[in-house]
N, C-alpha and C positions, 0 to 999 in steps of 0.2 A: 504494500500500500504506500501510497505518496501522498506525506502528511501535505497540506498547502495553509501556509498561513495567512492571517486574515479573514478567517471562514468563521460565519456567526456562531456563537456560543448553545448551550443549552440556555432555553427559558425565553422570555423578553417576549415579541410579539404581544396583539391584543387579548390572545387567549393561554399566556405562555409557551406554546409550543412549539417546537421545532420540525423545520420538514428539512428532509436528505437529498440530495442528487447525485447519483450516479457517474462516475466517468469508467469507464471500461476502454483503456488505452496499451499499448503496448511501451512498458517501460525498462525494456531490455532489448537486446538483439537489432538487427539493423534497422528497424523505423522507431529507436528509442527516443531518438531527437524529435523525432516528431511525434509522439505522445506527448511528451514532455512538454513541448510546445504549446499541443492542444492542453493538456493540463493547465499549463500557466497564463494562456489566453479567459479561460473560465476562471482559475481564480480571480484575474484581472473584473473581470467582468462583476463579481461577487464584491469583491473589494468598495467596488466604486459606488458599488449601490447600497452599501454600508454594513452589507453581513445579511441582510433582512432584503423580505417582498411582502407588499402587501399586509405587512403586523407582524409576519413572521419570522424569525430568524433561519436563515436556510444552513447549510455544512454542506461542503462537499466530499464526497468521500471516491478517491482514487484507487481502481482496483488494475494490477496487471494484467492482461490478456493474455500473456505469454507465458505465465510462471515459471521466468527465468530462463528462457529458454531462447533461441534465436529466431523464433517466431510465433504468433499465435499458436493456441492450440486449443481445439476442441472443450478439451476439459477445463479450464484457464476461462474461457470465454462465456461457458456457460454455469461454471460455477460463482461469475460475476453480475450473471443474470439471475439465478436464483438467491443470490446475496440479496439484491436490489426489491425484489419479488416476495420476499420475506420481511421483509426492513417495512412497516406500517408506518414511518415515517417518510418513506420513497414517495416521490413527487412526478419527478422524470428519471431516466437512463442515457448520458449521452456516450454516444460508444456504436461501433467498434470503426477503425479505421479501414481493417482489410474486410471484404465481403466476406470472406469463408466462416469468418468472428462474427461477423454479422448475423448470417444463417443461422450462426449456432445460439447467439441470445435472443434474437429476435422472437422468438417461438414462445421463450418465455417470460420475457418484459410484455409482449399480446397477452398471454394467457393470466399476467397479474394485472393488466387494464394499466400500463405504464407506459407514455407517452417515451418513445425511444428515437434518438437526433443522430443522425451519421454525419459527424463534422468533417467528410471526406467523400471522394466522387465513389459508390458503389455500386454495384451490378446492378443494369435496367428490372431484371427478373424480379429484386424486391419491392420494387411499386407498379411494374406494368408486367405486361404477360406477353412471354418473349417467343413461345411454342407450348403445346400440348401441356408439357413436363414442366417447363418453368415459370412459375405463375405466382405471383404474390401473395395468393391464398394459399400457399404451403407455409406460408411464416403465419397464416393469422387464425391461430388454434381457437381464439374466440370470437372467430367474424369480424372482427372490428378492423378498419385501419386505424394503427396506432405509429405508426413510421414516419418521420421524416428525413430524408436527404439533404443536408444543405449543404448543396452542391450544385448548380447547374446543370443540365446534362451538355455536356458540350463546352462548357463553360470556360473560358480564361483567364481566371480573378487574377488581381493584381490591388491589393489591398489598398486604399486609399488614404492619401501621406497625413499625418494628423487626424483622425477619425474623430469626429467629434469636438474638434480642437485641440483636444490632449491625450488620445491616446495614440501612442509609436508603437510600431508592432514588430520585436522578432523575434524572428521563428516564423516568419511569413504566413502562407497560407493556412496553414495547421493553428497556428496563435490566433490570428485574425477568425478563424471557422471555431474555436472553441471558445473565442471570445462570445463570436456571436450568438452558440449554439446558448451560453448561458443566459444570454441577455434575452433570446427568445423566451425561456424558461422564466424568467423574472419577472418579465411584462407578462404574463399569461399568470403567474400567481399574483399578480398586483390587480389585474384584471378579474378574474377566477375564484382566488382563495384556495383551500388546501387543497379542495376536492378535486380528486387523480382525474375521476371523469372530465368535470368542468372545465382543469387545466388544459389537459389533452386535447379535447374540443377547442377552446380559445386558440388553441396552437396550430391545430391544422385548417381551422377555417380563419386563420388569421388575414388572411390577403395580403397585402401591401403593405410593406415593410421599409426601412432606410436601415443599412448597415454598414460594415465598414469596407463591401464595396461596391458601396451606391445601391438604388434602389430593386428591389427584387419582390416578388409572388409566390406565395406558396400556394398551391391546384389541391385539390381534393386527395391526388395520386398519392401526395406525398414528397410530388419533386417544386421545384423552385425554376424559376426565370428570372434573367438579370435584366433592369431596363437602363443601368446604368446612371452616372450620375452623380461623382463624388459629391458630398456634402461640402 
């Protein structure tokens, strides 16, 4: 686990409570740098919004994907989705970066009604339906879309210089997407409140957005379009 400091406390909020978020990143082996990244982009994101959303005090809680190994793995990924799945204070899951990680928690962040953010470009098959076999409905054990990509399909971010006025991002794309990924999360408990359902909902019928690079859409699918636009 990868403690990140600045992350709200226990208690506070209007009803005391604390809700949890998820990252499921790879912080070993060759895309450790960019876990990492993504990690430090979300806590960034956490920070600035002073530990709390909406009354609440959030934490983030950093799980391996790889455990320790030189890449995801099966076990690693989905025992980071069952972590999540279990935790009654889980809100969202942002995670995983490689698809095959993806597959493997996606199943079960659906099946616990856990809005799940892929801070990285991932296989078409998890939002749209690529042939017979490969169809998005294989990841959603409870019927529901619960996924989002923020990613463009196609896409060629290039994070935009001073985002907001003050935030510098490096670690590029991974920092700036894990930035964002939390800040999605934030404004949807600020909007929302604790409830997984409500959240989730706020999240994917969110539409239109400004981020840190320029403005974008999120579809029903789950995927996003950039319209561009730095701030």
């Amino acid at each position: 686990m990868l403690a990140l400091a600045g992350c709200g406390g226990d208690g506070g909020g209007t009803d005391g409570g604390r809700l949890s978020v998820y990252l499921s990143l790879p912080l070993s082996g060759g895309r450790a740098a960019e876990g990492r990244a993504a990690a430090g982009g979300a806590g960034r994101a956490l920070r600035r919004n002073g530990g709390e959303a909406g009354g609440h005090m959030v934490r983030v809680v950093v799980l391996d994907d790889t455990g320790g190994s030189a890449r995801w793995t099966l076990a690693s990924a989905g025992a980071n989705a069952r972590a999540a799945a279990q935790d009654s204070a889980a809100i969202a899951f942002i995670g995983d970066l490689d698809s095959g990680a993806t597959r493997a928690s996606l199943p079960i962040t659906n099946q616990a009604g856990l809005v799940q953010i892929a801070p990285a470009p991932t296989a078409r098959d998890l939002t749209h339906r690529v042939s017979e076999r490969l169809t998005p409905e294989r990841y959603r054990p409870s019927g529901d879309q619960t996924f989002l990509r923020l990613y463009p399909v196609g896409g060629d971010l290039e994070p935009c210089s001073g985002f907001a006025g003050t935030v510098q991002f490096e670690g590029g794309d991974e920092a700036a997407l894990g930035y964002e990924a939390m800040s999605v999360v934030l404004d949807a408990i600020g909007e929302a409140g604790a409830d997984r359902e409500e959240v989730r909902e706020a999240i994917l019928e969110g539409g239109q957005r400004r981020g840190p690079f320029g403005a974008y859409a999120i579809d029903p699918s789950g995927d996003v379009s950039t319209a561009g636009g730095c701030p």
